[in-house]
N, C-alpha and C positions, 0 to 999 in steps of 0.2 A: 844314384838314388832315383832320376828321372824315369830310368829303365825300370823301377823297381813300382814308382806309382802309379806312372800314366797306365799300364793295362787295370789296374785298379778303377781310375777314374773312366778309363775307355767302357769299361765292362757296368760301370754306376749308371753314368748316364746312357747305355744304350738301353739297359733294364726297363730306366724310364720314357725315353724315348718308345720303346717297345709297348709299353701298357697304355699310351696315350690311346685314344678312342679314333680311328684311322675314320676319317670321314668320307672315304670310296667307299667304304661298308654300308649296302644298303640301308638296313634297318628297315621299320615296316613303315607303308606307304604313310603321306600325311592322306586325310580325308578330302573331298574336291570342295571347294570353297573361293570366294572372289580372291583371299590373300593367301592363297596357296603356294603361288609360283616366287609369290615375294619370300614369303617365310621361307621355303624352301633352298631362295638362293641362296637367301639372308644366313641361316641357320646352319648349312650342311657346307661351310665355307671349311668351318674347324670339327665339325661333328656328324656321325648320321642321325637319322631322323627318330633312333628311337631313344634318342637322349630328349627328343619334344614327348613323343608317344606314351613314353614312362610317368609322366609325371601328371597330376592331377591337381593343379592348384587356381587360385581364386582368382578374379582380374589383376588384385590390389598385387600377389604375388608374381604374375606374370611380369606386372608392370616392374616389379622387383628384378628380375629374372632379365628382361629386357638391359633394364639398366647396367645390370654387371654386365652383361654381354656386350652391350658398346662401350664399356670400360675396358675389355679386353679385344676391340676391335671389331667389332658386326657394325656394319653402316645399316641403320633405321632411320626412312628420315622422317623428320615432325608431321609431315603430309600422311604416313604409310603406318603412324606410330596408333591412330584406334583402328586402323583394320587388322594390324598385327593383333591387340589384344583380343578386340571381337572374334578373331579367328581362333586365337589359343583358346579364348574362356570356353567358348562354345563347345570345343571339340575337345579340350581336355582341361576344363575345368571341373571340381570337385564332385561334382553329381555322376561324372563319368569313371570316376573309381575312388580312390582314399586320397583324400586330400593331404598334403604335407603340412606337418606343424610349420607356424610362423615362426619365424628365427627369433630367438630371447633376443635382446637387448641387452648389452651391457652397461652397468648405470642407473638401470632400471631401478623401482622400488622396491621390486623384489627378488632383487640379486643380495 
């Protein structure tokens, strides 16, 4: 039976593996700024840059954004954590394309 699943499972997870977002992949440059070279190390550790580039959102979401990412391992430290945002907001916050809806809440009043 082993012989029967493991190529099963071999073949699942390398699918996944395979669609993970390869962070050697350039992507498009960040813009020049004092917190570039941080965000940049910060950031392109698990992803390339145009997983930042993409996106258009508010300080309040960055600060969001921020958050889950050192929940999933990005070292930011408390010292580095307003020029990281000043740098996002500036250069890809919502005036610079379509801003992302804010995540509903669950709980909320209007769920």
């Amino acid at each position: 039976m082993f012989q029967q699943v493991f190529p099963a499972i071999f073949l699942f997870a390398s699918s996944i593996l395979a669609s993970a977002q390869a962070p050697s992949a350039p992507g498009k440059p960040l813009p020049p700024g004092p917190a570039q070279a941080k965000v940049k190390a910060a950031c392109t550790q698990c992803h390339n840059t145009s997983r930042i580039t993409e996106q258009h959102l508010t300080r309040q979401q960055w600060s969001g954004e921020l958050k889950k990412m050192e929940g999933l391992g990005a070292v930011i430290s408390d010292a580095d954590r307003d020029a990281f945002l000043n740098y996002l907001s500036k250069n890809f916050g919502p005036e610079k394309g379509v801003a992302k809806p804010a995540a509903k809440k669950s709980g909320s009043a209007a769920d």
